[in-house]
DOBADO-637433 format. One record per residue: x, y, z of N, C-alpha, C in turn. Coordinates in pm, whole numbers, plus 32768, in hexadecimal, padded with zeros to 4 digits. Example, Ala and Ser with C-alpha at 12.3 -4.5 7.8 and 13.67 -1.06 7.14 Angstrom:
2
85277DC7830C84CE7E3E830C85287EB6830C;85057F1F82C485577F9682CA850A80038313;
//
This chain:
200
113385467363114384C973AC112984DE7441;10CF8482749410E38468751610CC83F47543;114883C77548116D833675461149831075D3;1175837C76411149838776B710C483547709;107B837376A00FD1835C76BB0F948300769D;0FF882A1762F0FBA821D75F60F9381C07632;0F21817176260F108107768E0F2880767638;0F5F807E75CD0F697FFC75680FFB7FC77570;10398037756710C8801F750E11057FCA74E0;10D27FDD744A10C17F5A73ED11367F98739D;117A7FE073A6120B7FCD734F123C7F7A73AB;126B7F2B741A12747ECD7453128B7E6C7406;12147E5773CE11F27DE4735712107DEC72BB;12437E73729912617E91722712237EDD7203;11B77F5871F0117C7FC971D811AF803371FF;11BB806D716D120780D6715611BE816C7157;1181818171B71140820D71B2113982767183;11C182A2718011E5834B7107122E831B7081;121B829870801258823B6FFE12D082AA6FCB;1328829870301396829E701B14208237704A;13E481CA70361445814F703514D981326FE5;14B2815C6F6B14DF81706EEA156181C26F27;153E82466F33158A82A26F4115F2829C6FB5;159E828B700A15FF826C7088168782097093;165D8157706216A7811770471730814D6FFA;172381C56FA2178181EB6F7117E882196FB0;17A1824A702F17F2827970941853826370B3;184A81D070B9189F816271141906814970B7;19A0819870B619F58163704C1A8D81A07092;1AC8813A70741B7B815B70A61B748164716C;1B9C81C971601BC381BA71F41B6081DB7250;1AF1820572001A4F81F472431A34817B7273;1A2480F772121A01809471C11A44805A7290;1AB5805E72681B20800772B01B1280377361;1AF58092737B1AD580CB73F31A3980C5741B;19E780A273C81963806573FF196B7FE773E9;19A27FA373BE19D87F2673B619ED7EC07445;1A5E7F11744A1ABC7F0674C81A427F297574;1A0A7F9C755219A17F8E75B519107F3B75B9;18E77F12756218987EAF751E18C47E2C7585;19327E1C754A19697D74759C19717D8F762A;199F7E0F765A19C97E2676F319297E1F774E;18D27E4D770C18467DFD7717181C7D8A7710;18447D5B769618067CC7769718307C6C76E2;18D57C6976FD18FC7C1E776E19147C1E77EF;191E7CB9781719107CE078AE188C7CFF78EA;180F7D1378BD179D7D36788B179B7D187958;17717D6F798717767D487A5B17E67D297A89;183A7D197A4C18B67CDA7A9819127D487AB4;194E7DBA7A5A19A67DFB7A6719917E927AAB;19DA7EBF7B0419B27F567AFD19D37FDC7AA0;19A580357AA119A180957A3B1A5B80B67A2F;1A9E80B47A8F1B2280C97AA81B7F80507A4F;1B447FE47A4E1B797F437A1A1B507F5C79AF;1ACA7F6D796C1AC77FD078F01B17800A78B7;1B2C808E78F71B7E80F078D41C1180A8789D;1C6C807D78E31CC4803078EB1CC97FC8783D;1C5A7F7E784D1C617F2E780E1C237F5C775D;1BF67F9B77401BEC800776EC1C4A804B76A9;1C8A809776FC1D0E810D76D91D56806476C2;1D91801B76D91DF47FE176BD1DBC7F6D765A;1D497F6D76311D287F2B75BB1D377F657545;1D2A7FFD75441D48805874F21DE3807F74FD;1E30805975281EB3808C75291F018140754F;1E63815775AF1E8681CA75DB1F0B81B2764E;1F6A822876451FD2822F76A61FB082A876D6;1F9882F576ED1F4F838B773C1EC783C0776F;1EC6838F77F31E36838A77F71E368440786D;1DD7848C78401DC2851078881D58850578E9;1D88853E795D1D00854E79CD1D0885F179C9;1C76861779D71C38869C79DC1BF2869B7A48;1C2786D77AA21BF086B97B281BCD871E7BA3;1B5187337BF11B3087987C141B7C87B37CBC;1BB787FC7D061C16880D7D571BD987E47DD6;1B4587F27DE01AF387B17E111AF186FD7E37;1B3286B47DF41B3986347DC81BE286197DA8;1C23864D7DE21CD1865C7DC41D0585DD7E1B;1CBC85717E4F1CD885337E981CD484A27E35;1C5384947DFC1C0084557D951C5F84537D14;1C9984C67CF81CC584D87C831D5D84927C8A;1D8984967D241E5084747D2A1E3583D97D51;1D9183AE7D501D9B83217D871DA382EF7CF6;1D3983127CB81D1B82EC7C2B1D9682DD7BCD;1E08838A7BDE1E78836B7BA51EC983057BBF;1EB782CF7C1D1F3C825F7C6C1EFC81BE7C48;1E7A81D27C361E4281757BD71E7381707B48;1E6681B87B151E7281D17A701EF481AF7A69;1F5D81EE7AC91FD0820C7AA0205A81737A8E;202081267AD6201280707AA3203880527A2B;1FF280BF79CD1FCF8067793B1FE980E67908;1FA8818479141FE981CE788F2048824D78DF;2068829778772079830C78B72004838C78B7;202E83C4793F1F9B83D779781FBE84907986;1F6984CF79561F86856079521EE285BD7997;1F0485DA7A121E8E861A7A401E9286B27A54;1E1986E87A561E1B87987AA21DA4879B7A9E;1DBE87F67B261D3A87FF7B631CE7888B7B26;1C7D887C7B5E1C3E88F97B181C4489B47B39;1CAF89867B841CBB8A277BA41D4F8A707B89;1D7F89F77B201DEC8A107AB21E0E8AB27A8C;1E728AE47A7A1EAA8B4C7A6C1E718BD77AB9;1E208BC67B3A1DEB8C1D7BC11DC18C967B74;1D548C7B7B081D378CFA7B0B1CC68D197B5A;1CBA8DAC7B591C6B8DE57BD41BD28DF47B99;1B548DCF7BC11AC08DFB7B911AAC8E937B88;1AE18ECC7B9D1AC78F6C7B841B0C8FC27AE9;1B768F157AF91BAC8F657A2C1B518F4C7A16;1B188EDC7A161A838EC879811A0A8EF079B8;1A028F4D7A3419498F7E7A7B19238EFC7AA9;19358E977AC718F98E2B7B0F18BB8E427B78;18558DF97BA318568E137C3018A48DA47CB6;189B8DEB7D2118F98D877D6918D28D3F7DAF;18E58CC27DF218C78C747E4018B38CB87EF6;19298CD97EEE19318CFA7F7B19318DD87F7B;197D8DC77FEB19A38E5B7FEB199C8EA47F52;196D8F287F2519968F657EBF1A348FAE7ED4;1A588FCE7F491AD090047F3D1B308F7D7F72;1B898FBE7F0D1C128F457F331BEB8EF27E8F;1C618EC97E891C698E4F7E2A1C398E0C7DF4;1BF48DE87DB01BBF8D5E7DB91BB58D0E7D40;1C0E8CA07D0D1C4F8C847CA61BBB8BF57C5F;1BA48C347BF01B2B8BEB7B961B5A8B4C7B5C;1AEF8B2A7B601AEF8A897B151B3D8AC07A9B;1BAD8A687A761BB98A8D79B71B9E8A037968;1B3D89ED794C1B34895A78FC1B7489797887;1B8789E878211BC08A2D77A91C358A0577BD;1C738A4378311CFD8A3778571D3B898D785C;1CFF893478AC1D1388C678B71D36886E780A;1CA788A078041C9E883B77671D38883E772F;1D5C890177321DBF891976CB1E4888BD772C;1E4B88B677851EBD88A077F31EBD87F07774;1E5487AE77981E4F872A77511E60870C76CB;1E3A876B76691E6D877A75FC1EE7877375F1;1F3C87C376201FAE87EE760F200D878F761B;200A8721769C202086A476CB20078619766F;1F8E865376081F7B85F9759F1F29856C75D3;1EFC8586761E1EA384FE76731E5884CB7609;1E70842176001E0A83D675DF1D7683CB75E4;1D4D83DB76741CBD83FC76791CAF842C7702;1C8784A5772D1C3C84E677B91C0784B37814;1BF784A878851B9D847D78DC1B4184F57936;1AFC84F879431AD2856D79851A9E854E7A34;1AE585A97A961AB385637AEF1A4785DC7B56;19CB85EC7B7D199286457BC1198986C07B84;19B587027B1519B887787AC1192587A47AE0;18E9882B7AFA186088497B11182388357A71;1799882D7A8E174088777A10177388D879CF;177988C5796517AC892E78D2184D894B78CA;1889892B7955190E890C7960193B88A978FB;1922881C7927192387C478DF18F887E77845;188F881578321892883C778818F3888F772D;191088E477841974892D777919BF88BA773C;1A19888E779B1A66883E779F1A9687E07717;19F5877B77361A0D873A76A819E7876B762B;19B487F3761A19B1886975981A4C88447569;1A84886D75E41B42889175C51BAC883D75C5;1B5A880475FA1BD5875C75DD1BEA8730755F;1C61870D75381C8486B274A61C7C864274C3;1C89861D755C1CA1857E75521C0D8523756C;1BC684DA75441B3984AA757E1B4784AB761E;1ACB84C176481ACC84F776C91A3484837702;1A5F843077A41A2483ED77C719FF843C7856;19A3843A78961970846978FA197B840B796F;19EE841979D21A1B83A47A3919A083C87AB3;19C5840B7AFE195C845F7B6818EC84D57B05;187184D57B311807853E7B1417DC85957B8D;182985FB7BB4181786207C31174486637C6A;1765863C7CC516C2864C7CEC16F5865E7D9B;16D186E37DAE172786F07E4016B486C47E9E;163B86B17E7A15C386A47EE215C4861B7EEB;15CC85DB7E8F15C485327E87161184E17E52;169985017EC0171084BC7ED2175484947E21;174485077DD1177784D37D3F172484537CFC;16B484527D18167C84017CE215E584307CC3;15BF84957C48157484E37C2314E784637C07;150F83E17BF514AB83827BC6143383897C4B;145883977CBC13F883847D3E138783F57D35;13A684587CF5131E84BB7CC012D8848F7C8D;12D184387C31128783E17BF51254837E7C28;12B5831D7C61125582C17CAA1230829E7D46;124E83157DB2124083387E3B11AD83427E1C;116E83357E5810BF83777EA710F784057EBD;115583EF7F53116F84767F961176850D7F5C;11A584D67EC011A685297E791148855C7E0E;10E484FC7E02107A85217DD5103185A97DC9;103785CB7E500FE6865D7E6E104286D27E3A;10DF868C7E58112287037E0D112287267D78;110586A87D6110F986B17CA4109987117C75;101B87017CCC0FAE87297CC20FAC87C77CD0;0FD787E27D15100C88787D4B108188B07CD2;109D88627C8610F788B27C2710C989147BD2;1030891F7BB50FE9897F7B8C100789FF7BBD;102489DC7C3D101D8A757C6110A78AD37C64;11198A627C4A117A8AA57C1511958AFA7BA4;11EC8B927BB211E38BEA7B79126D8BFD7B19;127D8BC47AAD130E8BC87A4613288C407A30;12B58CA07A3412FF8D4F7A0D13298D6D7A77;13068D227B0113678D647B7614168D5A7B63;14398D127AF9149A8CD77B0915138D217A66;148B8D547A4114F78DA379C715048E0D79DF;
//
């Protein structure tokens, strides 16, 4: 499939491409069924009107969630105690940040941000998830967690996990402007010349 590249997109209209219609629909059952449901309508009737936060809100409490988890990067600890004092209105609200139980990058060979000597205590998205588990949260929020952090994350989560902030430190958390800036054009373009084995 590259749905990406299509210039028709006529499942729009009802065409079923990997004719798996059949199968999928099956999908949709019990508390699946009822939670795309519930976001289905939060579309159809707020559809421009609401923000992703009024969303959020209105969602978890259509579903009868009472525990909502923020996973949140320490970076954004400001974002995350505003957000809680939002949430905390309507559920009970259980956060930690990502540098949960201080362990140091040199137990696991990491490399470090800053100085190599001295301290220096690693993202734990592993850690978090389990912190939220444990707490039994309804559903996650994730706020600024880096790349593969976040996967981490929702690998390890039990509870469904929604992505509040997508951190993007160059473009103010808002990774969409790579895409549609000019300015950034040339940088896109230049991504060729970036090197991924520099990085393993």
């Amino acid at each position: 499939m590259k749905c990406a590249e299509c210039e028709n997109r006529q499942c729009y209209q009802g065409k079923d491409c990997p004719a798996l219609a059949d199968e999928t629909r099956e999908l949709y059952r019990d508390d699946d069924l009822r939670s795309h449901a519930i976001s289905t309508a939060i579309e159809s009737r707020y559809y421009g009107k609401k923000t992703r936060l009024e969303e959020v809100v209105l969602y978890a409490s259509a579903m009868g969630y009472e525990k909502i988890g923020i996973a949140f990067c320490i970076g954004m600890a400001n974002e995350a105690a505003e957000l809680s004092r939002v949430l905390g209105k309507h559920f009970q609200v259980h956060s930690v940040c990502c540098k949960v139980c201080g362990i140091d990058k040199k137990d696991l060979g990491l490399e470090t941000l800053h100085s190599p000597k001295g301290m220096e205590a690693m993202c734990n998205p592993m850690g978090q998830a389990e912190v939220l588990n444990r707490e039994n949260t309804d559903l996650n929020l994730m706020v600024g967690l880096c790349v593969g952090h976040d996967a981490a994350f929702i690998k390890s989560s039990k509870a469904p996990v929604s992505p509040f902030i997508v951190k993007d430190r160059v473009l103010g958390h808002n990774p969409a402007v790579a895409l549609y800036s000019n300015y950034y054009r040339k940088a896109r373009e230049n991504m060729e010349e970036m090197r991924p084995e520099d990085v393993k």
